[in-house]
C-alpha positions, 0 to 999 in steps of 0.5 A: 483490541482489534487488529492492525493490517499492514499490506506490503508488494514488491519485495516484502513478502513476510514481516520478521517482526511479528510473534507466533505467525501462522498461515490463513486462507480465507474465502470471501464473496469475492474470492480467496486471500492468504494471509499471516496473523501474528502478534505485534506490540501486544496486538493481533496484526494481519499481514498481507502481501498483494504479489504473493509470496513468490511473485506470482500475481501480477498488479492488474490481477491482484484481487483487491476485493478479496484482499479488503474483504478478507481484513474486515473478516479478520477484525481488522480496523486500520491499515497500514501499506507499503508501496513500492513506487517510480518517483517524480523529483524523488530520488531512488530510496526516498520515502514518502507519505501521500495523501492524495492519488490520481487514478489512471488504472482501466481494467480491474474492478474497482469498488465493492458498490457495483450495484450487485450487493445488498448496499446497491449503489454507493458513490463513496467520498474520497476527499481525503483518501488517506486517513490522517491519523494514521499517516501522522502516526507513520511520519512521526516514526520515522521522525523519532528514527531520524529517518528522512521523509516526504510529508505529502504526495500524490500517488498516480496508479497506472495499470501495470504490469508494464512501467509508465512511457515517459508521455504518460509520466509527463502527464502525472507531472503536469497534474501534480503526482510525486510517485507513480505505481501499480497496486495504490488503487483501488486498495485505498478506495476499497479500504475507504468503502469498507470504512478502514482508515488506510495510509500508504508509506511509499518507497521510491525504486526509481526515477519515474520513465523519462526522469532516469536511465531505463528502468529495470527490474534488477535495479528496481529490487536492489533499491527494494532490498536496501530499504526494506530494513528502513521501511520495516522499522517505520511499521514497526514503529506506526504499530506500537504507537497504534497498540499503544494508542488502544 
């Protein structure tokens, strides 16, 4: 069976679940990436966290390329995300799974089809960027959970580090975002390129700028600390329905 990859930021920084976990650094043609290969549910998984396990690894430096790269490297075939995000109309704690994004980030590389690799030129379909499979497979855990959560979304990725002006928020409102974030894209372009079915279960910290009280960090992580548990157990879950699927 081939691997599962969960791929987590803000405040996840291990997956408690995983059996015999061991350390890899690999080195990619586009850089170098650290990762945890455990067992999970009978099935090799790979667990990635973008900020590094200590934080030190700001969204606009994350090495989206090596981190994608270094998946297919370790047989990889699906990937599961977790993403820490401001929501628009969603309260603090809420969980959503999107399925659509719009992309506002400007200074990271986003493709691995830049023209200086073999494949040269490839302008990648994103019609449906987030692969449905896996998202139903996240939705129906944590409906056997009991635990609430939206069906649809609209990731709007900003550069970051800095949080969104409440202009900016008002513009991904009027186009139709729900959760606003730093580190959706290019994860999921660069997974689609690679062709990896990818989904994202999203964690909202906070109403988005503008929608809310002034954000800050603290809050922002006593929201991540609370509901880290229920997002652990929905990919726990998506993965043994995965495993039991192969």
């Amino acid at each position: 069976m081939s691997a599962l990859g969960v791929i987590a930021g803000t405040g996840f920084y291990s997956l408690d679940a995983l059996d015999s976990p061991r350390e890899a650094d690999l080195q990619t043609p586009f850089g170098s990436a650290r990762a945890i290969i455990g067992g999970l549910h009978g099935r090799e998984t790979v667990f990635l966290t973008r900020h590094g396990s200590d934080h030190s690894v700001p969204p606009h430096k994350v090495n989206y390329l090596a981190n994608i790269a270094a998946l297919v490297e370790l047989g990889v075939s699906e990937v599961l995300a977790v993403n820490v995000v401001g929501g628009i109309g969603l309260e603090s704690g809420a969980l959503a799974v999107v399925d659509d994004f719009l992309d506002f980030t400007k200074a990271r590389p986003v493709t691995f089809f830049d023209g200086s690799t073999p494949e040269g030129v490839v302008h990648a379909d994103m019609t449906v960027p987030y692969d449905e499979r896996l998202r139903s497979t996240l939705l129906e855990s944590a409906d056997a959970q009991g635990i609430p959560v939206e069906r649809s979304g609209i990731y709007a990725a900003f550069e970051g580090p800095r949080f969104e002006t409440r202009a900016e928020i008002r513009m991904a409102q009027m186009m139709g975002a729900t959760v606003v974030g730093m580190t959706g894209v290019p994860e999921v372009v660069l997974a689609k390129e690679k062709g990896l079915p990818y989904a994202s279960l999203c964690l909202v910290a906070n109403p988005a700028a503008g929608l809310g009280p002034e954000i800050t960090i603290e809050e922002v992580m006593a929201v991540v600390e609370s509901g880290a548990q229920t997002v652990g157990r929905i990919i726990v879950e998506a993965a043994r329905r995965l495993a039991n699927e192969g």
